[in-house]
C-alpha positions as CSV (number, residue, x, y, z in Angstrom):
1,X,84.2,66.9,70.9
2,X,85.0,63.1,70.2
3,X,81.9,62.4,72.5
4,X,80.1,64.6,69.8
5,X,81.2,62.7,67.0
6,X,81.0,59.1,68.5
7,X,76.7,59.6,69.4
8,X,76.8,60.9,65.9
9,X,77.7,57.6,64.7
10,X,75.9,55.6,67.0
11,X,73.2,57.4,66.2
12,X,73.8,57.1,62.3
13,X,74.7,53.5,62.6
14,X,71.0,52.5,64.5
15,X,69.0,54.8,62.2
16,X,70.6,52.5,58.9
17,X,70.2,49.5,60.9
18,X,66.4,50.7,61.4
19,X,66.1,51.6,58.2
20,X,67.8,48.5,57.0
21,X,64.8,46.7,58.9
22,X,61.8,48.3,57.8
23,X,62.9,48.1,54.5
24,X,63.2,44.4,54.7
25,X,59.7,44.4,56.3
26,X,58.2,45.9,53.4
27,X,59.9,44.7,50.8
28,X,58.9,41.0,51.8
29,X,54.9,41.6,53.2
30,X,54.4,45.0,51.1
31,X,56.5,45.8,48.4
32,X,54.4,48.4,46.8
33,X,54.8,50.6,49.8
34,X,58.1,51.4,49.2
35,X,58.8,54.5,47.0
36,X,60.1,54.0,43.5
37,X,63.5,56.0,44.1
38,X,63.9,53.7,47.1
39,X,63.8,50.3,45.0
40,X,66.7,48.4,44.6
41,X,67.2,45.2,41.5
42,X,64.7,46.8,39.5
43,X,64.8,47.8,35.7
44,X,65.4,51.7,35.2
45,X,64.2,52.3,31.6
46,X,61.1,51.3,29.7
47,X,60.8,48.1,27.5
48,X,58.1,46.7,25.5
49,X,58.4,42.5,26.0
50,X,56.2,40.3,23.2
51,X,54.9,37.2,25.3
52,X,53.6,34.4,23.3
53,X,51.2,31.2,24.8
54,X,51.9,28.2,21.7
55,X,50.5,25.2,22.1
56,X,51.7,21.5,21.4
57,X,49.6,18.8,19.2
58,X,49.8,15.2,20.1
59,X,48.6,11.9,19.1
60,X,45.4,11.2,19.5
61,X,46.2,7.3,20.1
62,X,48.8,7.4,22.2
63,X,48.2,10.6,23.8
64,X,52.2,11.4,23.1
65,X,53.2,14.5,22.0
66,X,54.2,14.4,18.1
67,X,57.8,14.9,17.1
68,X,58.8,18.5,16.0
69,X,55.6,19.8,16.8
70,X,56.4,23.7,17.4
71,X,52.9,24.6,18.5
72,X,50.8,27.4,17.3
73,X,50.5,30.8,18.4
74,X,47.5,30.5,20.9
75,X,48.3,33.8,22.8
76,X,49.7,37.1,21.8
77,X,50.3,39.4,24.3
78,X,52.4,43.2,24.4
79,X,53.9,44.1,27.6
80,X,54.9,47.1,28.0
81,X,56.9,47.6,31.2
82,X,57.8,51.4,32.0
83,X,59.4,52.6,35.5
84,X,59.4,55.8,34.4
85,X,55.1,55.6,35.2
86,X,55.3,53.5,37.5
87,X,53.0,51.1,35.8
88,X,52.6,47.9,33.2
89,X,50.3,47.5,30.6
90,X,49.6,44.5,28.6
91,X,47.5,44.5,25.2
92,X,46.2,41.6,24.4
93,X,46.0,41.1,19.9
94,X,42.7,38.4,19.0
95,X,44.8,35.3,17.3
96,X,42.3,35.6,14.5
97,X,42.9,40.0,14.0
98,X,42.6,40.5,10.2
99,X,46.6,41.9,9.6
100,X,48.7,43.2,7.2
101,X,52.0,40.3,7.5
102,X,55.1,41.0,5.5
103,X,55.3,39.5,1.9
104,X,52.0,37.6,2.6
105,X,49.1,40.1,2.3
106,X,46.6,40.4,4.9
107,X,46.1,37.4,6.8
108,X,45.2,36.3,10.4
109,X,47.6,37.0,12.5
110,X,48.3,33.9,14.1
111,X,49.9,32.7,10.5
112,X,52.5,35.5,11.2
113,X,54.6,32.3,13.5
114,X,54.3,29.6,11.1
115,X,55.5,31.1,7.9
116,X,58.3,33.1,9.7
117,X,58.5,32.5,13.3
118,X,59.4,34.9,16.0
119,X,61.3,37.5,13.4
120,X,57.8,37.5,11.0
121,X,55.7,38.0,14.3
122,X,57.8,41.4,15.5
123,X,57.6,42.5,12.3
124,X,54.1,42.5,11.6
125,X,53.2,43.6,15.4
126,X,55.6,46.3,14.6
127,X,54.1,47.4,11.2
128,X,50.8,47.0,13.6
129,X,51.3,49.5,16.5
130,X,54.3,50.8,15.3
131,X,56.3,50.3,18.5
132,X,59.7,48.5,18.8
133,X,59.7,45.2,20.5
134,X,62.6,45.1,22.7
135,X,62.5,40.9,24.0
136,X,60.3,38.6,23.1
137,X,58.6,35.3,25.5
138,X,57.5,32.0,24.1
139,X,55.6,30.0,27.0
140,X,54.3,26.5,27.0
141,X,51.4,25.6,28.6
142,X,53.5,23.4,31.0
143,X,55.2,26.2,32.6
144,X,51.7,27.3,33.6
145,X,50.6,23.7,35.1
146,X,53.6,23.3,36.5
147,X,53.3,26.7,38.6
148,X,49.9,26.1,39.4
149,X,50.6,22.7,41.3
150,X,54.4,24.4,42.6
151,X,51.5,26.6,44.6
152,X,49.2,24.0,45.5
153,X,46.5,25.4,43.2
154,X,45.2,28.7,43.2
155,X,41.5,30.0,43.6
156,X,40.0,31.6,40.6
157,X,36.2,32.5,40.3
158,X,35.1,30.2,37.4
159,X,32.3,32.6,35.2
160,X,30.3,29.8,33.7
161,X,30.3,25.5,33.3
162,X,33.0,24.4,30.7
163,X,33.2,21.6,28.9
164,X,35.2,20.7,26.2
165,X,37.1,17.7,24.4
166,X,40.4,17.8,22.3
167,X,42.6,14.5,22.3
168,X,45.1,16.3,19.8
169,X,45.4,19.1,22.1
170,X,45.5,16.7,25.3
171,X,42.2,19.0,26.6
172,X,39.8,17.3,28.4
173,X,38.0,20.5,30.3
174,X,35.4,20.0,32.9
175,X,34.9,22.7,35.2
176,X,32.1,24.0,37.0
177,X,30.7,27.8,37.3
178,X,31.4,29.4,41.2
179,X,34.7,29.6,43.1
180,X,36.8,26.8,43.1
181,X,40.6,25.5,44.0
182,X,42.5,25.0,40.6
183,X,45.1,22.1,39.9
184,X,47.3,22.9,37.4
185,X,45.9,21.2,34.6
186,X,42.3,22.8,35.7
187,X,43.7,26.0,35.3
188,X,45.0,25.1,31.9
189,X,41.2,24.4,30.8
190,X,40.4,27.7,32.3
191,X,42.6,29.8,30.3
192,X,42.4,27.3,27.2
193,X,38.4,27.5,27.2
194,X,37.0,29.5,24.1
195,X,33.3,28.6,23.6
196,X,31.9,32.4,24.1
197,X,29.5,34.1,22.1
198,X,32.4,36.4,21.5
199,X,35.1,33.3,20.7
200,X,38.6,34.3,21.6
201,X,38.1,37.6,23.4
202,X,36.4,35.6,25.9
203,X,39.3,33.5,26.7
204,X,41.5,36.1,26.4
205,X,40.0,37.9,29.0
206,X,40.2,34.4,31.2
207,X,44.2,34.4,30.3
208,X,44.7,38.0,31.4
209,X,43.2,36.7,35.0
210,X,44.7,33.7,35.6
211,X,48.2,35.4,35.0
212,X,47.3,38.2,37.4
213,X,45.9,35.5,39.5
214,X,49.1,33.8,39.1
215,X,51.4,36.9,39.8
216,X,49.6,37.7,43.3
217,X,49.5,34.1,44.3
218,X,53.1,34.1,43.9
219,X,54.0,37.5,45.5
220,X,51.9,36.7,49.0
221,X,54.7,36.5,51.5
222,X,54.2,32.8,52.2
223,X,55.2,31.7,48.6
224,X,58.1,33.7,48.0
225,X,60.4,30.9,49.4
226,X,58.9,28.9,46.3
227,X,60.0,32.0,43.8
228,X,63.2,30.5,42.5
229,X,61.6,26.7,42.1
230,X,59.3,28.9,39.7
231,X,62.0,30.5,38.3
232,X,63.6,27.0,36.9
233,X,60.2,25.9,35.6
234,X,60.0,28.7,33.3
235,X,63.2,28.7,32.0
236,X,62.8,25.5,31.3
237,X,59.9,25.9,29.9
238,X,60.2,29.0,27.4
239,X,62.1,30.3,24.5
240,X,63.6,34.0,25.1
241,X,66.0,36.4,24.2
242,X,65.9,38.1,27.5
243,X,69.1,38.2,29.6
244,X,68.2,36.1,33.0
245,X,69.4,39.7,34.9
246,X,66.8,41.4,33.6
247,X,64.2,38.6,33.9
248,X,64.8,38.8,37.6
249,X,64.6,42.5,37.6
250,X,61.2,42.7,35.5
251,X,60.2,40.5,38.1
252,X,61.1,42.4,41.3
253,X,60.0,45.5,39.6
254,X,56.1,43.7,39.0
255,X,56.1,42.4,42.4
256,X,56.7,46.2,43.9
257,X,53.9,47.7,41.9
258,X,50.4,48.5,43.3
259,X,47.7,46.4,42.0
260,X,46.1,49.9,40.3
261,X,49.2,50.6,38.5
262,X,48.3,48.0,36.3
263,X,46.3,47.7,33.4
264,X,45.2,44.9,30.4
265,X,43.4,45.8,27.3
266,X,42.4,44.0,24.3
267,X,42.8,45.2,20.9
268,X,39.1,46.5,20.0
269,X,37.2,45.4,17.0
270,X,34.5,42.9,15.6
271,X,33.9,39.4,14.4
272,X,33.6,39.6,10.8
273,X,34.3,37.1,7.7
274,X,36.8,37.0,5.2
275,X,36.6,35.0,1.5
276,X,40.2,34.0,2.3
277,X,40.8,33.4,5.9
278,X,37.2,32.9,7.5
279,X,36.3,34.2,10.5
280,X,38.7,37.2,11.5
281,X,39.0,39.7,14.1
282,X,38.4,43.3,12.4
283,X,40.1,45.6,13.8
284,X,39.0,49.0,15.4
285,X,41.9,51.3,14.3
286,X,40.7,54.6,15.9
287,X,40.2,52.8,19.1
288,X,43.6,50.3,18.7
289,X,45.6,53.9,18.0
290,X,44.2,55.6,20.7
291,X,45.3,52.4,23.3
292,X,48.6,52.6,21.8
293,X,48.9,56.4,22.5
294,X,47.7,56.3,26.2
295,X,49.4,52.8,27.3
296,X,52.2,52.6,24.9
C-alpha cells in the first residue's frame, strides 16, 4: 500500500516537472501554442486602451527642441484588448476626421488635445464610438527610435521612395522603395511619411506595420532578454494612466496571441473640404458603426 502511494507521487511529481518544462518551452519559442485557460500573468477582462503618437517641434536654427512644446496629436489609435475572444483589435481615427468635440462644434479631431488635452480627447472619442475608454497612452516618437536601435533595426518592406524635409519637426526622410534594414530614426521617417494620394490613411496604414513589425521583432525568442531594457524606454518615454501591473500583463497577454487573432482597421470615409477647417476626413458612419459592432 505505501509502495502504491509512493509511485503515485513519483509519478505525479515527474509529470509537473514535465509539464513544468514544456510549458517553459512554449512559453519562450511559441507562446501562442499554449491554450488560453493555461496562461498565466495575463489580463482576465476586456479593456479598451486610447494610444496617442504626439510629436515635438524644435528650432529650426539650432535644431533644439523648443521649451514646453507638448506636441500634437499625430496618431490616434483605439485598442481594444479582450481575452474573453481571444483577440486585439486596434482602429485607427484619420487626425483630420470631421468630429463633433465638446463645447467647440465640429472640428478636426486632432484639435480635440490642444484645447483640452487627454480628458477633451476621451470625451469626444467617446461621444464618437460610444465606447468607454478604460487607460489611455501618450508615446513620443523617441520611444520608437529608441526600440528600433535597442533591436539593432528591424526589416520592413519599404512600398515606395520617400523623401521629405521638416527642420521644425527634426524630419529629414530619405528612404528608398524594396526591403531594407531600419535604424531607428529610418523607421521614424517610415511611419512619419504622409505624401500619398490618400494623405494620412497612407501613413496610417505604415504605422499600423511598423508597430506589428515592432511587436514580432520583439517577441522572437532571441530578443526577449532585451524585453525589460524596452520596458524602461517606454516608461520613460510616455504619459499613462495605466498601472505598470497591467502594462506587463497587456504585454504577455499580446505576445501569447496568434498572429490571426489580430486585426487593424481604419475608420472609413473620404477626403472632403470644409469652409472652417480645410481639408477633413468625412466620415462613413454606416461603415464606422458596423466596425464598432464587430471589433468593439
Amino acid at each position: 500500500m505505501k509502495k502504491n502511494k509512493f509511485d503515485y507521487y513519483r509519478i505525479l511529481a515527474i509529470f509537473i516537472i514535465l509539464f513544468s518544462i514544456l510549458y517553459f518551452y512554449f512559453d519562450i519559442f511559441s507562446p501562442h501554442l499554449i491554450p488560453p485557460p493555461f496562461r498565466l500573468g495575463t489580463i482576465r477582462r476586456p479593456i479598451t486602451v486610447l494610444i496617442m503618437g504626439t510629436d515635438n517641434t524644435f528650432d529650426v536654427v539650432t535644431g533644439k527642441l523648443l521649451p514646453g512644446s507638448e506636441g500634437r496629436t499625430d496618431t490616434i489609435m483605439l485598442a481594444r484588448i479582450d481575452p474573453t475572444r481571444d483577440k486585439i483589435y486596434t482602429l485607427s481615427i484619420p487626425r483630420d476626421s470631421y468630429v463633433a468635440i465638446p463645447g467647440y462644434g465640429m472640428q478636426k479631431i486632432n484639435a480635440a488635445n490642444v484645447w483640452g488635452g487627454i480628458a477633451l480627447l476621451k470625451e469626444t472619442l467617446n461621444d464618437l464610438v460610444g465606447i468607454k475608454i478604460d487607460y489611455y497612452l501618450a508615446i513620443n516618437p523617441a520611444a520608437a527610435i529608441k526600440m528600433v536601435d535597442l533591436l539593432g533595426g528591424i526589416e520592413i518592406d519599404v512600398e515606395k521612395d520617400m523623401y521629405y524635409v521638416d527642420r521644425a519637426q527634426n524630419l529629414y526622410i530619405n528612404l528608398k522603395a524594396g526591403r531594407r534594414q531600419l535604424s531607428g530614426k529610418e523607421a521614424e521617417g517610415y511611419f512619419r511619411f504622409r505624401h500619398d494620394a490618400m494623405g494620412d490613411i497612407g501613413r496610417i496604414e505604415r504605422q499600423q506595420k511598423f508597430l506589428r513589425t515592432l511587436f514580432l521583432n520583439f517577441a522572437k525568442p532571441i530578443n526577449l532578454y532585451k524585453v525589460p531594457l524596452g520596458a524602461q524606454i517606454v516608461l520613460g518615454s510616455i504619459k499613462t494612466d495605466l498601472p505598470l501591473g497591467k502594462i506587463i500583463r497587456l504585454l504577455n497577454f499580446a505576445r501569447m496571441l496568434p498572429p490571426s487573432h489580430t486585426a487593424t482597421a481604419t475608420a472609413p470615409g473620404e477626403i472632403d473640404l470644409s469652409e472652417s477647417a480645410g481639408s477633413i476626413w468625412l466620415l462613413n458612419r454606416i461603415e464606422l458603426d458596423k466596425i464598432i459592432k464587430d471589433q468593439f
